[in-house]
Every structure is written in C-alpha cells, then in structure tokens.
C-alpha positions in Angstrom: 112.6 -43.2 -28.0 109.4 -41.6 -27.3 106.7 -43.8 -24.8 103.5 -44.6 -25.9 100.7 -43.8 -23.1 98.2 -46.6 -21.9 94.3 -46.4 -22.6 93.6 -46.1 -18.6 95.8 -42.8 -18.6 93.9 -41.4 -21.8 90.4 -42.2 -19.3 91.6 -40.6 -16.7 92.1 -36.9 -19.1 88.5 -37.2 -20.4 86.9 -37.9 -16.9 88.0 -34.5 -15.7 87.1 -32.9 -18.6 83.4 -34.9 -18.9 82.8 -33.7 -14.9 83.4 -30.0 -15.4 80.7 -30.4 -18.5 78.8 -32.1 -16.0 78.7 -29.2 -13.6 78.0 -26.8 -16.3 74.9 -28.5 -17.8 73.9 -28.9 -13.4 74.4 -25.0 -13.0 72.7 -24.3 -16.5 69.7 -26.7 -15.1 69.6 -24.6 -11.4 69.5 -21.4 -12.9 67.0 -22.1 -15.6 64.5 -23.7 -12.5 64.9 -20.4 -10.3 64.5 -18.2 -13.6 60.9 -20.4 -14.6 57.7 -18.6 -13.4 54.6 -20.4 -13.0 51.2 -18.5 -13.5 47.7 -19.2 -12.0 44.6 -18.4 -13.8 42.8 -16.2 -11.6 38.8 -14.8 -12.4 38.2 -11.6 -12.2 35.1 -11.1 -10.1 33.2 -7.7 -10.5 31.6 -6.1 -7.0 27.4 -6.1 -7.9 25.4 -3.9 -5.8 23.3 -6.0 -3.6 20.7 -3.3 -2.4 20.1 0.4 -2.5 21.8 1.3 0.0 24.9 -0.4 -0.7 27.6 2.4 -1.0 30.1 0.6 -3.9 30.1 2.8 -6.6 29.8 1.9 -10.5 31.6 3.5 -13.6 29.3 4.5 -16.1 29.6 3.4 -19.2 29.7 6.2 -22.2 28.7 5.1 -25.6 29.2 7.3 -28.5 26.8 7.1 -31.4 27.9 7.0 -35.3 27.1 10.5 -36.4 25.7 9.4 -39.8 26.0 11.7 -42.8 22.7 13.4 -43.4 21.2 12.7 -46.6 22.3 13.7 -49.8 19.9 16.7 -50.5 17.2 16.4 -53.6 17.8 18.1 -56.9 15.0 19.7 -58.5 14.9 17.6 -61.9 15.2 20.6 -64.7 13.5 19.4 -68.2 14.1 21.8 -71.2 11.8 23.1 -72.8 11.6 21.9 -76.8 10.9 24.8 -78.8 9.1 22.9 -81.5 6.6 21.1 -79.3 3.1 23.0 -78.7 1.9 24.3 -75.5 -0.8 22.5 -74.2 -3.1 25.3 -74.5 -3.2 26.4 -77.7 -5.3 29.6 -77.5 -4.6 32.5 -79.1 -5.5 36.2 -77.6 -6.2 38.6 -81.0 -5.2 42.0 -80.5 -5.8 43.4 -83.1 -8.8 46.2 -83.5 -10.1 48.0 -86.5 -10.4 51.7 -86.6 -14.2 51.3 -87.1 -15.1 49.5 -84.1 -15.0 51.4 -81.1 -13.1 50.7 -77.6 -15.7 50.1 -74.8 -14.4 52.2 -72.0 -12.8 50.1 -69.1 -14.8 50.1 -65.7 -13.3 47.8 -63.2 -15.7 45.6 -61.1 -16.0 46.6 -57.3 -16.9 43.9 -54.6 -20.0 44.4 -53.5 -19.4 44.6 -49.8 -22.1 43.2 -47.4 -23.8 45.8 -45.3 -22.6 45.8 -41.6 -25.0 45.8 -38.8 -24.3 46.5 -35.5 -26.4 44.1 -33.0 -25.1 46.7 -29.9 -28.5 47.8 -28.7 -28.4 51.6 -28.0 -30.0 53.4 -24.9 -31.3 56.4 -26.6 -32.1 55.9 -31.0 -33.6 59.1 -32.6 -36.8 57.5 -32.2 -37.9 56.2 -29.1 -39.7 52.3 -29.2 -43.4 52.5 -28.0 -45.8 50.1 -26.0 -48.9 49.9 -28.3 -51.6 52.2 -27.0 -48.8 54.1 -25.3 -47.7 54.4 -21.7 -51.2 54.4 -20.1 -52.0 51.1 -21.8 -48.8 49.6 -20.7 -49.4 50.7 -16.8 -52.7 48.7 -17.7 -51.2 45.4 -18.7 -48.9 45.3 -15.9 -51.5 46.0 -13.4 -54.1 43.3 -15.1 -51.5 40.2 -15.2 -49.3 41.3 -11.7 -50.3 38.7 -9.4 -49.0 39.9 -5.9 -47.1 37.3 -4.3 -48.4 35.4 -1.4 -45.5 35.7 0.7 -44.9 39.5 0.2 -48.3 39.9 1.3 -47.6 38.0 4.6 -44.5 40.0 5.1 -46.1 43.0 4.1 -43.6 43.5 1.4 -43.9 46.8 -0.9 -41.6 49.2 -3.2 -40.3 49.1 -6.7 -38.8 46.2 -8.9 -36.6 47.9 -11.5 -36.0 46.0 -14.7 -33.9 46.1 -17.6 -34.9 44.7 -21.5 -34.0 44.8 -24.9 -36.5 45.3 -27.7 -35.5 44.0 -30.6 -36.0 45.0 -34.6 -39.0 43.3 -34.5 -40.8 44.8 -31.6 -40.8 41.7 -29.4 -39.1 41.5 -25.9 -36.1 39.7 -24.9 -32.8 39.4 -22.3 -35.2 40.7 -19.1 -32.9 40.7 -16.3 -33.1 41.9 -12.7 -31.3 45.5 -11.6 -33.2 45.7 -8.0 -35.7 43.9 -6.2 -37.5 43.9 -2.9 -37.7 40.1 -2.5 -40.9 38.4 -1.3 -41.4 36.8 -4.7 -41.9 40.2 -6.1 -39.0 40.2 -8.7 -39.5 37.0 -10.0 -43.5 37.8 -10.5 -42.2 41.2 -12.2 -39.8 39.3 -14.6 -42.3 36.8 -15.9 -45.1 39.3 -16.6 -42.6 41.8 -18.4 -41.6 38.7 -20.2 -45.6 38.2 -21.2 -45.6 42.0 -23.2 -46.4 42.0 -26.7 -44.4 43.3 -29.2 -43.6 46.9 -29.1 -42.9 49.7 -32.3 -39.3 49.3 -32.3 -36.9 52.3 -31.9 -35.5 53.5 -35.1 -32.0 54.9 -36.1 -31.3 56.6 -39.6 -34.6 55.5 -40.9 -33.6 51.7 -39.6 -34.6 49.6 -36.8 -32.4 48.9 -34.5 -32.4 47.2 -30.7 -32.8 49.4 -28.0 -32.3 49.1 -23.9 -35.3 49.6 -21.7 -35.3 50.1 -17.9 -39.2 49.6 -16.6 -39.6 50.1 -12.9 -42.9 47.8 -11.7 -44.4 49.7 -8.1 -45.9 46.6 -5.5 -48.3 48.0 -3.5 -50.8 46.9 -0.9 -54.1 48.4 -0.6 
C-alpha cells in the first residue's frame, strides 16, 4: 500500500531547488556588474600657439581643389550655301573682245618712291660753301663785332678759339659748338659772334645742296 507524502515534505524539494536558481540569477547579476563599463565624455582640447616663439608645431592643412572640366570648345557654325540664291554682288566681268578693237598693252603701275635725303652734313662736298665777299670779308666781320673780353684783358689772355659749325641748305648757320678755348671769356664771345654770321652760299653735292661741317679758328690778340 503505497504512502501518500505531506505538503511540508513537497516544500522542502522546491526550496532547494528555488535557492540554487537563486544563486544563479546572484552570479549572473555579479558578473554582468564587473563586465558593465562606464564612459566619460571627455573634450578634446587643441594646443593654440600663444606667441611666436612658442615652439608647438601645427599640421598644415592640404586642400585639394575640383579640377573642373574645361569648356566644351566652340564649333564654327557651317551654313550651306544655296545654289539658287544670288550673290550679293551681282556684277558681271565681260570678257569677251572683238577682233576689231585692239588690246592696250599692259604697263603695271610702279610706286613712286619718295626721294631720300641724307641730313649727315659732309666735311668736304664737291663744292666748297662760301662767306659772301669771300674770306677777306669774313676776317672783317669777325674783327668788327669781336668785343675782347674784359677779363682776358686783365689776365692778359691771347691765342686762338677753334670752332666748329654746320651750314645748312639754306646758307644760314647753326649747331656752333666749342672744340678749344683759351678761357677768359674768350670762347663764349667767339661763339656768339660766329652765331651773328649771315647766311653763307651753301656747299653743293651732285648739283644739290647739302649741309656741310665748318671748323673757323678766331685769333684774340692784344695790341
């Protein structure tokens, strides 16, 4: 006859079995709390250079530019041409000629170049320039308008200017400069009364006028 077990012993079975759950779930519970991580939120602070001497070094910062495609390239537009539409210009060139009316012979038309003239004055032309009245007038006029200067004369200052001139196509006198003086206000009085000389027969080259170089030499002399 088999014997029926109480409630209390049936209690007693579960508790063991309810505490070793128990200790599971606990252990389950411990592990999982050492296995949990906890982060902190943390800023990131850059180092900025404070002064110009300060030694922290910065990364520089590359950008790359879009290469952008260049531009399509233009296409000359290309209109035909209609066959049936007139030119603009309607002329006509006849080329025809009748046996009776004779060809004019073909003569081309040259430029007419513009004569070239060289403004280089020349030392000696084929014909010499000449003073009006010749040399012994000219000796004349210099000695009639040389005013012998004050200060030369105190210094007792004497010798020979030499001067250099150009006479032009025209006769008349011009670019009078200095090749060697004495001083004493001697070369400047020379130069203005060589400047004073009326105009000359200019020199002449192939039949034509040209400019010439002169060299005068004007004597100072105390008497």
């Amino acid at each position: 006859m088999e014997t029926k077990k109480s409630p209390k012993a049936n209690l007693e079975n579960k508790r063991l079995i309810f505490s070793q759950i128990g200790m599971v779930i606990a252990l389950a519970l411990v592990f999982f709390a050492f296995e949990y991580r906890t982060y902190e939120t943390r800023s990131l602070v850059l180092p900025m250079r404070t002064s110009v001497g300060d030694n922290t070094d910065l990364v520089p910062i590359t950008v790359h530019k879009k290469h952008e495609p260049p531009p399509p390239k233009q296409i000359a537009k290309i209109t035909p041409i209609d066959d049936h539409k007139q030119a603009d210009d309607p002329g006509i060139i006849d080329v025809s000629a009748s046996p009776d009316i004779p060809i004019p012979p073909f003569v081309p038309k040259l430029k007419q170049e513009n004569e070239l003239i060289d403004d280089t004055p020349i030392a000696i032309p084929e014909v010499m320039p000449e003073f009006p009245g010749g040399t012994a007038a000219l000796m004349a006029f210099l000695a009639n308008e040389i005013k012998y200067p004050p200060l030369a004369r105190e210094m007792n200052i004497t010798g020979i200017v030499y001067l250099g001139f150009v006479i032009e196509r025209d006769g008349s006198i011009s670019e009078v400069k200095l090749l060697r003086g004495i001083g004493g206000g001697c070369d400047q009085e020379a130069m203005r009364v060589v400047s004073l000389l009326p105009a000359w027969k200019p020199g002449m080259q192939a039949g034509q006028p040209v400019r010439v170089t002169y060299n005068l030499p004007v004597k100072f002399i105390l008497r």
